[in-house]
C-alpha positions as CSV (number, residue, x, y, z in Angstrom):
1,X,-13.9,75.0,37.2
2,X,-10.5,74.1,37.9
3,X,-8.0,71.6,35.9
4,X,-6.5,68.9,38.3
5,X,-3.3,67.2,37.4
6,X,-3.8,63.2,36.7
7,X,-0.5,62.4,37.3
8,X,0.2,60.2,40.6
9,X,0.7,62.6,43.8
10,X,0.9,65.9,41.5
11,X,-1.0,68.4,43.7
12,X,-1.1,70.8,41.1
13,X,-4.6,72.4,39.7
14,X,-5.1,75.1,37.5
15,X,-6.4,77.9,39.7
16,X,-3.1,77.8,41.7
17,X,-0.9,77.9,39.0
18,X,0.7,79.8,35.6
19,X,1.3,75.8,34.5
20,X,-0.2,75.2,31.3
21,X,-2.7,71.5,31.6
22,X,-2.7,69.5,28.2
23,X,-6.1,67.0,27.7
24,X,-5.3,63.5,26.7
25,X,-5.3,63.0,23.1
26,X,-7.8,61.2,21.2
27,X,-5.4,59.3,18.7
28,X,-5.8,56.2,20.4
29,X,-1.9,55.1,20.5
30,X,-0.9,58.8,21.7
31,X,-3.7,58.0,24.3
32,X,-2.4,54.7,25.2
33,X,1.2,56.1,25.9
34,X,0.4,58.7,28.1
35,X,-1.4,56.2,30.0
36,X,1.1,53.7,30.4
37,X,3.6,56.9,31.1
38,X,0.8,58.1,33.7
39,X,1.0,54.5,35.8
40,X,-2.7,55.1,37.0
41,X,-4.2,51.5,36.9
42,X,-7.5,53.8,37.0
43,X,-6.9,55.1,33.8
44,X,-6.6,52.0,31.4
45,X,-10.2,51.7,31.1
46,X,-11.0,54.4,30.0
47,X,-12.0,55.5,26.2
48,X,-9.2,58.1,24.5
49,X,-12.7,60.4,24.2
50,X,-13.4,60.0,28.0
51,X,-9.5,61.0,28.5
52,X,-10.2,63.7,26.6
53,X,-13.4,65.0,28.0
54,X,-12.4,64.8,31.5
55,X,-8.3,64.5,32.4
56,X,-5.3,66.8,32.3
57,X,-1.4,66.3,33.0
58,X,0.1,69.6,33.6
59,X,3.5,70.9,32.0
60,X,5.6,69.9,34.9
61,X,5.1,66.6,33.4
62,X,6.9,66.7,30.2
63,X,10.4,68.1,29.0
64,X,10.4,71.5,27.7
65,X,11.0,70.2,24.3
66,X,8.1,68.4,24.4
67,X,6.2,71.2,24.1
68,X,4.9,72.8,21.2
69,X,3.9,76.8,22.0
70,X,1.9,78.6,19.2
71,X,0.4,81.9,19.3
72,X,-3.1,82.5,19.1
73,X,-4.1,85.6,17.3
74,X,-7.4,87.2,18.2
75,X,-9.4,89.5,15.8
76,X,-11.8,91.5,17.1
């Protein structure tokens, strides 16, 4: 199932795209300022867990330096 972007009028899902999607976070102030940076009237009812569970903003959205990119090792 496909990521969708929550940002206002970003177009962008996850199936047509390399763009990595970040979940809201859970800490509820982090939460709070995504929402507020987001400016989706939608949004500021729901639950940092609901957030969470069911919205994404895609990389386009924040400065490169924003990001933090670790490597995951696998082990077989």
């Amino acid at each position: 199932m496909p990521n969708f972007c929550a940002a206002p009028n970003c177009t962008r899902k996850s199936t047509q795209s390399d763009l990595a999607f970040f979940r809201f976070p859970r800490d509820p102030a982090r939460c709070q300022k995504w929402v507020e940076n987001c400016r989706r009237a939608d949004l500021e009812d729901k639950t940092p867990d609901q957030l969470n569970k069911h919205y994404r903003l895609c990389a386009k959205h924040f400065e490169t330096s924003m990001i933090c990119r670790t490597d995951l090792l696998l082990t077989v």
